[in-house]
N, C-alpha and C positions, 0 to 999 in steps of 0.2 A: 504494500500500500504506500502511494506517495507521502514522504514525510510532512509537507504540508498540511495536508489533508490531515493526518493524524493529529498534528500541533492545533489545526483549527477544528477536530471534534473535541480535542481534550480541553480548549479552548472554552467551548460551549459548556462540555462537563462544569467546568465552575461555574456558570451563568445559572446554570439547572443546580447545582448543590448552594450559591447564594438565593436564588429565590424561594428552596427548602429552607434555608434559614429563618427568611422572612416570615411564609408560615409558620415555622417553630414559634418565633416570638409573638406573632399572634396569637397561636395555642395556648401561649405559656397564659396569658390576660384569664383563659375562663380555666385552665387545670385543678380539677381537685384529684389527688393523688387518693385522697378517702375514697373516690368512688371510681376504680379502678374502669369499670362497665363502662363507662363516660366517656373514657378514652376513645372506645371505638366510633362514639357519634360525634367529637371533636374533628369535624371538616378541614379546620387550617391543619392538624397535627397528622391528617390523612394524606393531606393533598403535599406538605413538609417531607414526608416520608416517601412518599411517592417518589415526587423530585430529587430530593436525594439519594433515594434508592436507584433511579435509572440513572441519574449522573454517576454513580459508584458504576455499575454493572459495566455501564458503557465504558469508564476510563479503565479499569480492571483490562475489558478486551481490548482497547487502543495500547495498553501496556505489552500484548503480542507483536504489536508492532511499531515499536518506537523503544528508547531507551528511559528509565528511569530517571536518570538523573539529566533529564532535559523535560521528560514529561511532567513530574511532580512539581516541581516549582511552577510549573502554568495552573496547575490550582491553587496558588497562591492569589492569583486575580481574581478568586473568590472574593476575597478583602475589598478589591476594589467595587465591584458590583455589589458587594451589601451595603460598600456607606452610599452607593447613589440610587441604588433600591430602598434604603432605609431612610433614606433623605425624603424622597419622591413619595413612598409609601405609608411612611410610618413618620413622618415629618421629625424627623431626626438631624440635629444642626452638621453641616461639616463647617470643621474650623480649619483655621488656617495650617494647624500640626495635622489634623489627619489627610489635608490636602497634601499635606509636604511626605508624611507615611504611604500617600497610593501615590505620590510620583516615585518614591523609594524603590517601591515594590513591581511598579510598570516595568521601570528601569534595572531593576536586579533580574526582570523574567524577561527583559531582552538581550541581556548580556548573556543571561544562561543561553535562551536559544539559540545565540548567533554561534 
């Protein structure tokens, strides 16, 4: 498989495991952990799971074809897509430091992949 192609599903894998996120933090707002049953009709912690679950699966089988240690740090961009999912979503502030932490983190996961 072209390694592009790889770098840009693994790519996505973080897109799909930061909007798992997003749901999680929703879920988290109604969880009662007493009422275990509840769990299963919590929709953001279905829908979190989900997401995160196919993003796993999927980078798991991109890892057949790619190296680890060029693919792993592209889930690092996870980071970045929750604080602007969580901005957008969840109206969550970005400040000037975690601006400065997701150009860090752009720039360390394009050094790796070059």
């Amino acid at each position: 498989m072209n390694q592009i192609l790889v770098i840009l599903i693994v790519a996505l894998c973080s897109v799909f495991g930061a909007i798992g996120q997003i749901f999680f933090s929703k879920a988290s707002k109604t969880m009662d952990l007493t009422k275990p049953f509840e769990l299963l009709t919590n929709y953001s912690l279905v829908i979190g799971l989900l997401c995160y679950g196919i993003a796993t699966i999927v980078y798991i089988l991109m890892l057949k074809h790619g190296k680890l240690s060029i693919l792993y740090p592209i889930i690092a961009l996870s980071y970045v897509w929750v604080l602007f999912l969580s901005s957008w979503l969840l109206n969550e502030q970005i400040t000037l430091i975690k601006s400065i932490g997701v150009f860090m983190i752009i720039l360390g996961v394009a050094l790796i992949v070059r």
